[in-house]
Every structure is written in C-alpha cells, then in structure tokens.
C-alpha positions in Angstrom: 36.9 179.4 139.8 39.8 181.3 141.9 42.0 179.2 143.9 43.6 182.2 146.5 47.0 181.6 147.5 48.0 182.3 150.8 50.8 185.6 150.6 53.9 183.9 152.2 54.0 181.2 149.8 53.2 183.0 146.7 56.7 182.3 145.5 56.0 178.8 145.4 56.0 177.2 142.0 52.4 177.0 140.2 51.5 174.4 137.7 48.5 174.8 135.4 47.0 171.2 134.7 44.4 170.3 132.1 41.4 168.7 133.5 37.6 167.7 133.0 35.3 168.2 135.9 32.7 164.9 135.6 29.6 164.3 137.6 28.6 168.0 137.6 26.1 168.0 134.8 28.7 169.0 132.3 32.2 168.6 131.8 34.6 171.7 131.5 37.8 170.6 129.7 40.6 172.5 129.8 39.9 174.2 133.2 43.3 175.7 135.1 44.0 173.8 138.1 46.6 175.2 140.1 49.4 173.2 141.9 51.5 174.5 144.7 54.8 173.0 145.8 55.4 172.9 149.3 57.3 176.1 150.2 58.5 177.2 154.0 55.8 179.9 155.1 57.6 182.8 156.9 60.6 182.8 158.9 60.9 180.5 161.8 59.0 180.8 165.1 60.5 181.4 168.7 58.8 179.6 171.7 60.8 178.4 174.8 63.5 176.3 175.2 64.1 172.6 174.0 61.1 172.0 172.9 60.8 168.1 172.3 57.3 168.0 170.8 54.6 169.3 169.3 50.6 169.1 168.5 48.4 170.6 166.1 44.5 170.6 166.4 43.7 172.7 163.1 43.6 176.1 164.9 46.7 176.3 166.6 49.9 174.3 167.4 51.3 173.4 170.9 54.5 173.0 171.6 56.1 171.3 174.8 59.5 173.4 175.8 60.9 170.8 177.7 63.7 172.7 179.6 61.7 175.9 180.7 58.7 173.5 181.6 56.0 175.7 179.7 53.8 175.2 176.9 54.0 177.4 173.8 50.4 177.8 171.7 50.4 179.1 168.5 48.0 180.7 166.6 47.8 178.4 163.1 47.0 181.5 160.9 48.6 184.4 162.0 51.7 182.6 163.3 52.0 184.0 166.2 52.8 182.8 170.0 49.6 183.7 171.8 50.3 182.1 174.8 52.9 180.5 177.5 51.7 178.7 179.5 53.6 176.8 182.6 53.0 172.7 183.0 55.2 170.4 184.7 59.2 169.8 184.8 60.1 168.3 181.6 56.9 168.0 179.3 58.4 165.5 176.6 55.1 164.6 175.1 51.3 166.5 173.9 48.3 165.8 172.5 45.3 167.7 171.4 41.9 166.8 171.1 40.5 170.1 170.0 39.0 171.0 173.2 41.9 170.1 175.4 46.0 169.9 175.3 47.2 167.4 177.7 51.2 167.3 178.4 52.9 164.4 179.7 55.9 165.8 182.5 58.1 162.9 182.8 60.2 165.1 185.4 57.3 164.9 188.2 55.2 161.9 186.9 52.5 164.6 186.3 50.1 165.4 183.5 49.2 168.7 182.8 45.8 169.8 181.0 45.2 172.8 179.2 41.5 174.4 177.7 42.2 175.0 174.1 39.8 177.5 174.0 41.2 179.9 176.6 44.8 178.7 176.4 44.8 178.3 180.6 45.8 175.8 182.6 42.8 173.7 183.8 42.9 172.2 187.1 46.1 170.7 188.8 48.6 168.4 188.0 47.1 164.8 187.2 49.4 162.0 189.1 50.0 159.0 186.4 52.7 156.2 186.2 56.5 156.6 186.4 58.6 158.3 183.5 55.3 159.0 181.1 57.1 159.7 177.9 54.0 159.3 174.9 50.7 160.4 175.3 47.4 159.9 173.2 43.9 161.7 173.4 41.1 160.2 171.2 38.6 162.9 173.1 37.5 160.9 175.0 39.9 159.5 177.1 43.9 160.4 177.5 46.3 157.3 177.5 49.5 158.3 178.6 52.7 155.3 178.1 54.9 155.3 181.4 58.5 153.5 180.5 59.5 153.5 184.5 56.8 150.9 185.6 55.3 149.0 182.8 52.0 150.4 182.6 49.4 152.9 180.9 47.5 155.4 182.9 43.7 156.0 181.3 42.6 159.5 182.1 38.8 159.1 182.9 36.6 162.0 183.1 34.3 161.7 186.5 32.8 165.1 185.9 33.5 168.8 184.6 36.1 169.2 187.0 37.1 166.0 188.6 39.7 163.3 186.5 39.9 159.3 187.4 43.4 157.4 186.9 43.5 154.2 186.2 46.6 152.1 185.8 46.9 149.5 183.1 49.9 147.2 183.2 51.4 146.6 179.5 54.8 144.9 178.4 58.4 146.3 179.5 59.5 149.6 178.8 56.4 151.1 177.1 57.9 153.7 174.8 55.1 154.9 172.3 51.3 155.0 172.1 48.5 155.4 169.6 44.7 155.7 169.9 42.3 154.8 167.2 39.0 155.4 169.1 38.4 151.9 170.0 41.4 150.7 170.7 44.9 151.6 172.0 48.5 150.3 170.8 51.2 150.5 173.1 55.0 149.9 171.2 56.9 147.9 174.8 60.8 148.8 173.6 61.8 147.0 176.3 60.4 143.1 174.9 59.9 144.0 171.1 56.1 143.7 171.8 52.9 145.7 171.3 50.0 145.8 173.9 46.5 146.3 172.5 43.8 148.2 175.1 40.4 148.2 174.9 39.2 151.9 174.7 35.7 151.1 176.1 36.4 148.5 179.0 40.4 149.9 179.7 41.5 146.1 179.2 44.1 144.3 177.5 43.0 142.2 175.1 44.9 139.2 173.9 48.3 138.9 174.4 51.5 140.5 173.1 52.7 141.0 169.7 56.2 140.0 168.7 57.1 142.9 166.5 60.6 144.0 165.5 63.9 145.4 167.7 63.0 148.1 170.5 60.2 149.8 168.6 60.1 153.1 169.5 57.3 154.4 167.2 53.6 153.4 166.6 50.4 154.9 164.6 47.1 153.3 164.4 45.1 154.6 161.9 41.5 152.3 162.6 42.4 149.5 160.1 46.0 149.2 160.3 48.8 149.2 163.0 52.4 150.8 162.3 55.3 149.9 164.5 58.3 151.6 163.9 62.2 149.9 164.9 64.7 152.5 165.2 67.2 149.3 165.3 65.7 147.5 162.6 65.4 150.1 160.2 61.8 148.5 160.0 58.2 149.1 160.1 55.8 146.1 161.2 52.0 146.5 159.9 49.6 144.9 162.1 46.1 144.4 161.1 43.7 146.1 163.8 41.0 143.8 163.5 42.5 140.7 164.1 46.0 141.6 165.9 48.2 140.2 163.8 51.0 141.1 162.2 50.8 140.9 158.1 53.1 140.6 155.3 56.9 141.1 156.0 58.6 144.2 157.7 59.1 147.0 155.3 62.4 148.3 155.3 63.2 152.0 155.6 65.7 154.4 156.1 68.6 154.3 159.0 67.6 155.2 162.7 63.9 155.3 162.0 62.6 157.9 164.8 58.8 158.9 164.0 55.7 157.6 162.3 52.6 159.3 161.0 50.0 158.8 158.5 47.5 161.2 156.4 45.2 158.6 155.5 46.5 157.7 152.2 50.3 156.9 153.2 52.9 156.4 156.3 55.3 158.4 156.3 58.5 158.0 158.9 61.5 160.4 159.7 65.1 158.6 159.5 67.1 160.9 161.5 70.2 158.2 161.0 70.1 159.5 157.4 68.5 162.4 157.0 66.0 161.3 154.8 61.6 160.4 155.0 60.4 157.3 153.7 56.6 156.5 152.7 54.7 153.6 152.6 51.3 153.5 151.2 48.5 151.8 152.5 46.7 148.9 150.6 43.6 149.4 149.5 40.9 147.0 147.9 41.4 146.4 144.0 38.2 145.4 142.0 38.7 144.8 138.6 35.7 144.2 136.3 33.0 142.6 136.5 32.9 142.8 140.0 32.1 146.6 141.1 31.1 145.7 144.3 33.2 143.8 147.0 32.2 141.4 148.6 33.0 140.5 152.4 33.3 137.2 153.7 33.5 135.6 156.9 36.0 133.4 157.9 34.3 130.6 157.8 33.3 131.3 154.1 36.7 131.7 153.0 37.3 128.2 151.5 33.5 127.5 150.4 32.7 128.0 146.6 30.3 130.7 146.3 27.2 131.6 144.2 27.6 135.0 142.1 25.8 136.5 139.1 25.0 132.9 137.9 29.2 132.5 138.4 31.1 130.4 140.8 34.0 131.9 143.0 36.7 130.1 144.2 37.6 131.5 147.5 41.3 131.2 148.7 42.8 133.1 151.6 46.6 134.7 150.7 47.4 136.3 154.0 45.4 139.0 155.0 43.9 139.4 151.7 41.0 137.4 150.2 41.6 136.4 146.3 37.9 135.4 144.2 38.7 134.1 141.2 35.8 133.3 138.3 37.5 132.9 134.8 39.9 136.0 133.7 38.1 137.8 136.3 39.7 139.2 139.5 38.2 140.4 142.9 41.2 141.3 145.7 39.4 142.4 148.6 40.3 142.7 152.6 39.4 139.9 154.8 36.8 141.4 157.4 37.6 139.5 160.3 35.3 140.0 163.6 36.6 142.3 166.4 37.6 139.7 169.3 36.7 140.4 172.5 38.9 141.5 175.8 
C-alpha cells in the first residue's frame, strides 16, 4: 500500500512501524507504516491586516482582518488567497458551516454572511446585539455572544433570502460561545458563569453555572463542556447532559487564551507562557467479563442488579458509575436524561 506524502513536507521525519493488519481476513506482519511529524507547509501566507481570527471548513480557511474590515479565503490545497472579500468594521470573530462564513463586526454591531461556495458577500449586514465578539454556526442556526448587553442573538433562517434575529438574554459580559447541535454554551466573563441555550426552542434552560474567574474560552464537544479561565489558569468540565460541573478544575498553563478539541483530547493555548497544554477526555473502561456497558438510570443507581447469574453493586462516584461483582470491574458514564427548558 503507498501512503503519498504531500511535496512541502517531504522533509518531515518518517518512521517505519511494524504492524499487523487484523480483521481483514489475514494478518500482514511486518507491514511499513509511515509516520510524519508535523512540519510547517510552505512559507507563510499574506492576507490583510490584523487579522484576529480564523475558520476552517475542510476546503478553505477564512480569515477575519480586523483592521482593513475584509475577509481573507483561502484556498486549503493550493494555499492560495482566492478571495477578499469586504464585511463590517472590525470583524473579531468567524465561523464556517461549510456552506456559509458568518463574521461577527463588533465595530457596527453587524454580522456579515458570506456563500462559501462563491466566496461573495450574501445579502446585507445582519443587525445583532451590542459589541458581538464570539460567534458559532452549527448549520443550522448562527449564535453570535454580544459582551455590550448581556445577550445572544440567534440567527433564524425565514427563507433563501430573508434572516430572523432573536435576542436571548444570558449572564454579564458574555465573552465566548460554543454550539454542539442541541445546545449552546455561553462562557459570561463578567459573573464567572455559563448560560446553556436550547438550540431547538432558543431558551435558557436552567440556571447559571458557577465556573472559574472571567472565563474567556469555551468548547462543547456533545458530551462534555470546557470552560477556559485566563485568570485561573484553569479549565472547568461540565457534563452536557446534566449541566453540571464534574471533578475538580484542571490546571494549565499561565494566561490560558483558547480552547479546542479533536475529539480525543482538549487542547488550550497559554499565551502567558508560551506553551499548549492537553487534556484528554474520559472514556468508558470495561474490563473483563463485562464487554458490554451497561447504562443505568438514576434511579437504578443504588439498586443491586441482576447480571449473567451475578449481582452488581451499584454505587455512584461523581459522574461516573462504578459495578462491582467479585475482582470484576465495570466503570461506565452515568446516562442522565436531557432536562428540559
């Protein structure tokens, strides 16, 4: 099998590995797998001037150049700056769906879309709250975090060319914002709280949650909730389903100032120190002879339970759910029913 390796980076170290290919049929031991190490891919790119942030959608990247108000797309393989295109005064803050790029202009209170297929404008300006600094697309809606009046404007889509506004109010100083589809997490720097938002009905649901200093930061990646504290030097993990915050803040480096995930870890920039930290996620351990886990409900938890001919002691150790039958150990998550706005 050939593994082509892109020509920029062919100076990048490679690694043959031993391994067996299982579950094919046959195994093949001793077949070369080749391992890059990250190298920079040509020289750096110009686009405008300042620019403060940037979105990828898998074909090209978007970058918002704050000072000279434009838009810069380019394309993913070739490189290249294929388009300029103007948006508001001061876009600090994009997001790409894939089919659109919305830009968040905190200079005119404005939010500016963009067709990703053409790389045009498309339509005017869309009015939201005051000072909208983070914005979020989950394709189908746009949530856009305004720190100058409390709220979050939902972008609703009336028809092929009309957009609704609606105007949520959250905690104080709303300073970062994350979509996971069903709901949405806004980080409120200004009362160390996060807002949760119903995606479907545009309500809040529940109240706030006490989370560390000013965060400033926030991913939601469908099971979990990361809130970053630039003061702290801290990342709170919230569990999505029930809104709570679980285990202990996780210390990182100094000035914390973003927060992303690829599925398997966090990962967050510490521009006090120059440095990245990572986190990784927990996952559900089954050990022998349990293959299978098993989900209870909360009312389950502290029943003894029939299994295999086996009882299971069932005790609850924060978010986790511990069965215990003999030597044997089951640590699986605690599925907790979505509550309601």
């Amino acid at each position: 099998m050939n593994f082509p390796l892109r020509t920029a980076a062919a100076s990048a170290l490679v690694t043959a590995v031993s391994v067996s290919f299982l579950g094919l049929g046959a195994s093949s031991a001793g077949a070369a797998l080749l391992l890059q190490v990250p190298a920079i891919i040509g020289s750096p790119i110009p686009v405008g001037t300042a620019p403060t942030a940037i979105s990828s959608d898998g074909t090209d990247v978007w970058v918002a150049n704050s000072t000279d108000n434009t838009v810069s797309e380019i394309d993913a393989s070739s490189q290249a700056v294929v388009a300029t295109i103007p948006v508001g005064n001061d876009p600090v803050a994009i997001s790409s769906d894939g089919t659109d790029v919305w830009v968040a202009n905190a200079g005119d209170n404005t939010v500016s879309e963009i067709d990703a297929t053409t790389g045009l404008p498309a339509g005017g300006p869309i009015a939201v709250g005051n000072d909208p600094v983070a914005i979020s697309s989950d394709g189908t809606d746009v949530w856009i975090a305004n720190a100058g009046d409390n709220t979050v404007s939902e972008i609703v889509q009336i028809s092929n060319s009309q957009n609704g506004v609606l105007s949520i109010p959250v905690g104080t100083n709303p300073d970062a914002i994350s979509s996971d589809g069903t709901d949405v997490w806004v980080a409120n720097a200004g009362d160390n709280t996060v807002s949760e938002i119903d995606a479907g009905s545009g309500a809040v649901v529940g109240s706030p949650i006490p989370v560390g200093t000013a965060p400033n930061a926030i991913y939601a990646d469908g099971e979990y909730v990361w809130v970053l504290s630039s003061t702290d030097g801290a990342v709170t993990q919230i569990d999505a389903n029930s809104a709570a915050v679980i285990n202990s803040p996780i210390t990182v480096g100094t000035s914390p100032s973003a927060i992303t995930s690829d599925g398997t870890d966090v990962w967050i920039s510490n521009e006090g120190d120059n440095t990245v930290s990572e986190i990784s996620i927990p996952r559900p351990i089954v050990i022998d002879p349990f293959p299978h886990p098993i989900f209870l409900t909360a009312a389950q938890k502290s029943k003894t339970l029939a299994f295999t001919g086996a009882n299971i002691e069932a005790e609850l150790a924060g978010a986790m759910l511990l069965l215990v039958a003999g030597s044997s150990v089951l640590l699986i998550r605690r599925r907790v029913a979505r509550r309601q706005p």
